[in-house]
Every structure is written in structure tokens, then in C-alpha cells.
N, C-alpha and C positions, 0 to 999 in steps of 0.2 A: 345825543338826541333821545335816547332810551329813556334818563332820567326825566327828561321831558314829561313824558307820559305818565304823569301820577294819577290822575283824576281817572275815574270810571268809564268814561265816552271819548278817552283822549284816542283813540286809535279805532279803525272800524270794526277790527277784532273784537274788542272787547262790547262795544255795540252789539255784536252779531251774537256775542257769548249772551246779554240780557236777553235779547230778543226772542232764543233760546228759552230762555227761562220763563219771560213772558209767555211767550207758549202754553208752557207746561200749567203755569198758575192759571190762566185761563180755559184750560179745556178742564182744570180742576172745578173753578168753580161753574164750568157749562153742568159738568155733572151732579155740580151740589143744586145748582139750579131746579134740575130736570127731577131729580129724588123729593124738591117742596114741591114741584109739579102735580108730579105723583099724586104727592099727601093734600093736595089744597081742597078746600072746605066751601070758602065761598067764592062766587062768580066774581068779585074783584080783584083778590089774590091772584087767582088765577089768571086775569087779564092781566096783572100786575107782573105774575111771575113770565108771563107769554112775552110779554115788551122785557123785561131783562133778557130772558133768551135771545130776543131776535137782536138786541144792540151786545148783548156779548160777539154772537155770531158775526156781527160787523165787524167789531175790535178784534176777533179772530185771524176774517180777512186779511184786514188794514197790515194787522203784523204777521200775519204771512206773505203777504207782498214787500214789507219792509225787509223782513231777513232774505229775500230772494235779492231785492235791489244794493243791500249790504252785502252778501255772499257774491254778488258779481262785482263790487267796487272792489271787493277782496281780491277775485281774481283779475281783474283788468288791474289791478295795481302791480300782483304778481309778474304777467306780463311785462311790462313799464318796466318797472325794476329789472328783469332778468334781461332787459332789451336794453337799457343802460348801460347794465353789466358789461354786456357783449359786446357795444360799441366800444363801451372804455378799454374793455381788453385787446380788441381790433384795434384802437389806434395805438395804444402802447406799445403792439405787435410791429405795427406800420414804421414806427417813431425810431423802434429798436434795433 
């Protein structure tokens, strides 16, 4: 099944690893944002650079609800898994 997993989003981990990253690029450019803020000249730029801000700050949200909603798929699958485990091992036990 391992070899399975080739592709970038084949597994939630690795999901969760972007989303991670996504992150990071995004609170990068909130700040590159916030720095032309700064510097803006004219009253449309400015409204221009205020509407980037505020739809970054959405896209912020969005994915930080998605890594919370992946970090928990992550762990309810841990569960799943180590509860499988433990039946298989219980009946083996049982069987033997």
C-alpha cells in the first residue's frame, strides 16, 4: 500500500504537511501586503491593497480550519488504526 502513495495529496499527512506551508507563504505575503500598505500613494492603491489584505485574511482562515480539520482526520484515523490493531490482536489471543 506504501508504494501506492506517490502523488503529493495521496495520504492526509502529506496534505497537512502543504497546508503547513500554505501557511507560512501566506502570512509571508500578508506582510509583503501590509509593507505596500505602508508605502501607498494613491487612494486607489490603497483600497486596492485594503481588499488584498482582507481576502488574504479569509484564505488565512479557510486554511487554518482545513489543517485543524486534517490534523484531526489524522488523529481519528490513528485511533481506527490502533483499535484495529487491538481487536486483531484480541482475537488472535482468543483463537490461540
Amino acid at each position: 500500500m506504501p508504494d501506492e502513495l506517490a502523488g503529493p495529496f495521496d495520504s492526509i499527512e502529506s496534505a497537512l504537511e502543504f497546508m503547513v506551508v500554505l501557511e507560512k507563504v501566506i502570512a509571508d505575503a500578508s506582510d509583503e501586503l501590509q509593507e505596500k500598505l505602508d508605502e501607498a500613494t494613491t487612494e486607489r492603491y490603497t483600497n486596492g491593497l485594503n481588499l488584498a489584505l482582507y481576502k488574504i485574511k479569509q484564505l488565512s482562515s479557510h486554511v487554518q480550519k482545513s489543517r485543524r480539520i486534517l490534523n484531526d482526520l489524522t488523529l481519528i484515523r490513528g485511533v481506527l488504526v490502533g483499535d484495529g490493531i487491538a481487536r486483531s490482536e484480541a482475537t488472535a489471543a482468543q483463537s490461540g
